[in-house]
TIMAR-633217 format. One line per field, with one value per residue (C-alpha): residue number from 1; x, y, z. Coordinates in steps of 0.001 Angstrom, whole numbers, plus 500000, padded with zeros to 6 digits. Layout:
N
seq NUM_...
px X_...
py Y_...
pz Z_...
END
This chain:
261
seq 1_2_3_4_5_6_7_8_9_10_11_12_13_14_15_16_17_18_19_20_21_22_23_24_25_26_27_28_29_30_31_32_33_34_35_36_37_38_39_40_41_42_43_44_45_46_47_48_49_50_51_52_53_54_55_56_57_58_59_60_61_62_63_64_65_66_67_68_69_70_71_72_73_74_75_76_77_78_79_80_81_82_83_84_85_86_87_88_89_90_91_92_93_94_95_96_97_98_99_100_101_102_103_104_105_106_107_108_109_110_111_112_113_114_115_116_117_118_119_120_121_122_123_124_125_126_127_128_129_130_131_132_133_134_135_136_137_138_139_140_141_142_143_144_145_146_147_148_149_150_151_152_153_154_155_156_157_158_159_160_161_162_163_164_165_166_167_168_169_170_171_172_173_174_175_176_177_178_179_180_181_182_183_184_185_186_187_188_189_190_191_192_193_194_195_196_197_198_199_200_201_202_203_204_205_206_207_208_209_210_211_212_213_214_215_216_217_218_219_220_221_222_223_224_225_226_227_228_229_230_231_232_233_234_235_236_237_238_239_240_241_242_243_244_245_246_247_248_249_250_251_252_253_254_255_256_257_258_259_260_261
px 206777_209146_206859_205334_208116_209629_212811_212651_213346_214089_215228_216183_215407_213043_210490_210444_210569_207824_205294_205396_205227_202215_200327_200179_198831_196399_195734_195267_198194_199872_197264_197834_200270_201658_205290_208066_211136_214336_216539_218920_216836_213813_216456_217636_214392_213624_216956_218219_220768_220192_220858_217864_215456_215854_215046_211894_211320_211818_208826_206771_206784_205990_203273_201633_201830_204549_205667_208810_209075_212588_214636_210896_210913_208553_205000_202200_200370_196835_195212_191984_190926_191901_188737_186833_188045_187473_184997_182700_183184_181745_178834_177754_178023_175359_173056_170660_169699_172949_172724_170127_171581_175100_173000_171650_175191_176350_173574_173897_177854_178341_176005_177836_181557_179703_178511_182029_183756_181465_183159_186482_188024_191228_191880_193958_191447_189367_191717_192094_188140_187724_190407_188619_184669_186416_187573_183890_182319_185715_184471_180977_181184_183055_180667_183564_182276_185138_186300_183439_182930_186534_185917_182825_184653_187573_185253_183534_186893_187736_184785_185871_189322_187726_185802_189184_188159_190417_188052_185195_188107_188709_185328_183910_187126_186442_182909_184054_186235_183316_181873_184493_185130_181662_180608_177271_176418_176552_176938_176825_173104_172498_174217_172105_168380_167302_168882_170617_173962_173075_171271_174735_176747_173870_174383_177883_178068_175621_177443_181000_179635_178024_181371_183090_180390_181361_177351_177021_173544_173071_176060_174132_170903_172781_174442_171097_169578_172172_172010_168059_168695_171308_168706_165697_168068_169633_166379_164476_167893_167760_163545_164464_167402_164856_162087_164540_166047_162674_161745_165024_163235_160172_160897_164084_161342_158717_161164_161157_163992_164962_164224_167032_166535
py 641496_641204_639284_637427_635106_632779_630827_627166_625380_622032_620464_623914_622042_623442_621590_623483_626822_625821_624494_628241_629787_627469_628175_631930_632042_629301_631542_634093_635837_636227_637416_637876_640545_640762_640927_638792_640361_639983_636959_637933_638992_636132_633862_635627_635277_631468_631117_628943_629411_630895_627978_626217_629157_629314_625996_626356_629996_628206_624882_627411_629378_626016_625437_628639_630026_632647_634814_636233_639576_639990_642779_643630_640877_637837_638155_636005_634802_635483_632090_633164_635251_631783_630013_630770_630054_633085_630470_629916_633873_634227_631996_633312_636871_635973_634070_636147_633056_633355_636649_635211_631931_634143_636283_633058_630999_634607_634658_631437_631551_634953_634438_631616_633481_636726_633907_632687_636130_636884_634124_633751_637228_637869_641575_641749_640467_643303_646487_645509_644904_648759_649915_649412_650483_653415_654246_652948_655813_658651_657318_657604_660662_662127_660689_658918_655563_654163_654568_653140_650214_649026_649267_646941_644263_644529_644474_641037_639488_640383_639293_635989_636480_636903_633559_631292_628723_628343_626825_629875_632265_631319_630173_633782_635633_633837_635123_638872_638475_638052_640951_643382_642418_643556_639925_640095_643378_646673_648719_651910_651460_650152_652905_655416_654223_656380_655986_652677_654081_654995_651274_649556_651767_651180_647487_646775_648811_646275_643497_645193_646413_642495_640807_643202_642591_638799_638203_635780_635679_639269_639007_636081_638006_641363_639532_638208_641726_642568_640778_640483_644286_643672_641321_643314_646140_644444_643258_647145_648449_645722_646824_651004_650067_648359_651041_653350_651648_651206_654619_656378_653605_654997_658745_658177_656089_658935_661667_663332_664412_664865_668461_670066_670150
pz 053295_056119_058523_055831_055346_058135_058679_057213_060295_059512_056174_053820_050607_047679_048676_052267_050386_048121_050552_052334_049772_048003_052282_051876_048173_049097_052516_050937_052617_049127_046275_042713_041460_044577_044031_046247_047938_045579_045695_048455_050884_050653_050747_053895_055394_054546_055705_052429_050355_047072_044978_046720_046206_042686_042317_043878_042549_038965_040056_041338_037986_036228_037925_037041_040512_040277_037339_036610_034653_033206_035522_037190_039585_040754_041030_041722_039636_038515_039443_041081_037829_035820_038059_035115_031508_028992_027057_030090_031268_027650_027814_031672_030504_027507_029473_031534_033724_034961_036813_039077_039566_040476_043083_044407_045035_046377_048857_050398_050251_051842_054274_055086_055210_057281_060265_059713_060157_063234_064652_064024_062711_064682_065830_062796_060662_062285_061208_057388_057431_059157_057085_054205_055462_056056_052400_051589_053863_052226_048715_049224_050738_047702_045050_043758_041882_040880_044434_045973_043534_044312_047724_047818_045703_048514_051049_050149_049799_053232_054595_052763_054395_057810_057238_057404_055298_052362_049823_050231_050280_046451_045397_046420_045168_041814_042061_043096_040239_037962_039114_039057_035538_034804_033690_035493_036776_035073_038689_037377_036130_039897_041600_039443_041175_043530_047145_046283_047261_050613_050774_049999_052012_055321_054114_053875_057237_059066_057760_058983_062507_062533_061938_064724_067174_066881_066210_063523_063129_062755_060123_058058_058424_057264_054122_052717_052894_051198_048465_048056_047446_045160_043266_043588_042183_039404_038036_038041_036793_033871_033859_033437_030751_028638_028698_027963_025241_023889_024416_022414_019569_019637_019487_016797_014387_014844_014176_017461_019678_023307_024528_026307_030081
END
């Protein structure tokens, strides 16, 4: 966190304090449950004295930005996962038209932040993005789900953090948030079809090798594969899940039972 935060250099008021501190949440910078240095020394660093920081620790926290856990420290908030009210979370998760309308605002909007990233990712933006293909390949290599899963999520949102444009940053972390929360997509029942891991790893590889070759239109072209095979997936996984389910009906009404393999 040292380099994150930098001296105030004019007026050392709250309002100074807060502005930096609203700039890295909204860039990103700062995400949620990230957890600020203590008192003393972020006060030290934004070069104010304490009196002033607590004052705009304290507007921060009632504006829902920062949280405060008593003798844990200050956090930030979880705004991005508030995008979405529980109520509408509810209703999308219910409503199979959303799916497809979800893989359509994903395909225009990442192919959007992958042109983006081909541009404009810095050489910075460039080690956290093969930082993390490279835990893709470790977790893929180990058969680890979990692993893997997490890693896809993270990679989209760098991808959106490569794009430097604040609004699709949180529009498409809302989105990833969605589908990390299982709202949408049950993964596991994609991952399970025959060679679809190796597809998404081949994918999200194109799209990373894309983005460091600073070509966007091989980027936009490599996100829109990647998601017509995340559709085309999601609708035969959604096609197998039914005939099974009607399958296990079947044999349980006529009495019969699974033989042992």
């Amino acid at each position: 966190m040292e380099a994150v935060f930098s001296r105030i250099e004019h007026a050392r008021t709250a309002d100074g304090v807060i502005r930096q501190i609203e700039t890295l949440i909204l860039e990103g910078v700062l995400r949620d449950g990230d957890r600020l240095p203590g008192e003393r020394d972020l006060a030290r660093q934004l070069d104010v004295s304490r009196p002033i920081l607590r004052e705009a620790l304290k507007m921060l926290e009632e504006r829902g930005l920062i949280l405060t856990r008593h003798g844990g420290g200050t956090y930030v908030a979880d705004i991005i996962g508030q995008v979405f009210t529980t109520p509408v979370r509810e209703l999308i998760a219910t409503h199979r038209k959303a799916t497809a309308d979800y893989l359509e605002y994903r395909r225009e909007m990442e192919a959007v932040a992958a042109e983006f990233a081909a541009r404009r990712a810095t050489p910075e933006d460039l080690v956290l993005l093969q930082a993390i293909m490279r835990r893709m390949d470790a977790a893929h290599a180990s058969e680890d789900f979990e692993a893997e899963a997490a890693c896809d999520v993270e990679f989209h949102n760098a991808v959106g953090e490569c794009a430097h444009n604040i609004v699709l940053l949180h529009t498409l972390r809302a989105c990833y948030r969605l589908l990390s929360d299982g709202v949408f997509l049950n993964r596991a029942r994609i991952y399970e079809l025959p060679d679809a891991r190796n597809t998404l790893l081949a994918q999200h590889r194109a799209i990373h090798d894309a983005i460091v070759a600073g070509n966007p239109e091989a980027a936009r072209a490599a996100a829109v594969a990647h998601i017509d095979f995340v559709e085309k997936a999601t609708f035969q996984a959604e096609r197998s899940g039914d005939w099974q389910r009607i399958s296990r009906l079947r044999l349980h009404q006529r009495g019969g039972e699974v033989a042992e393999q």
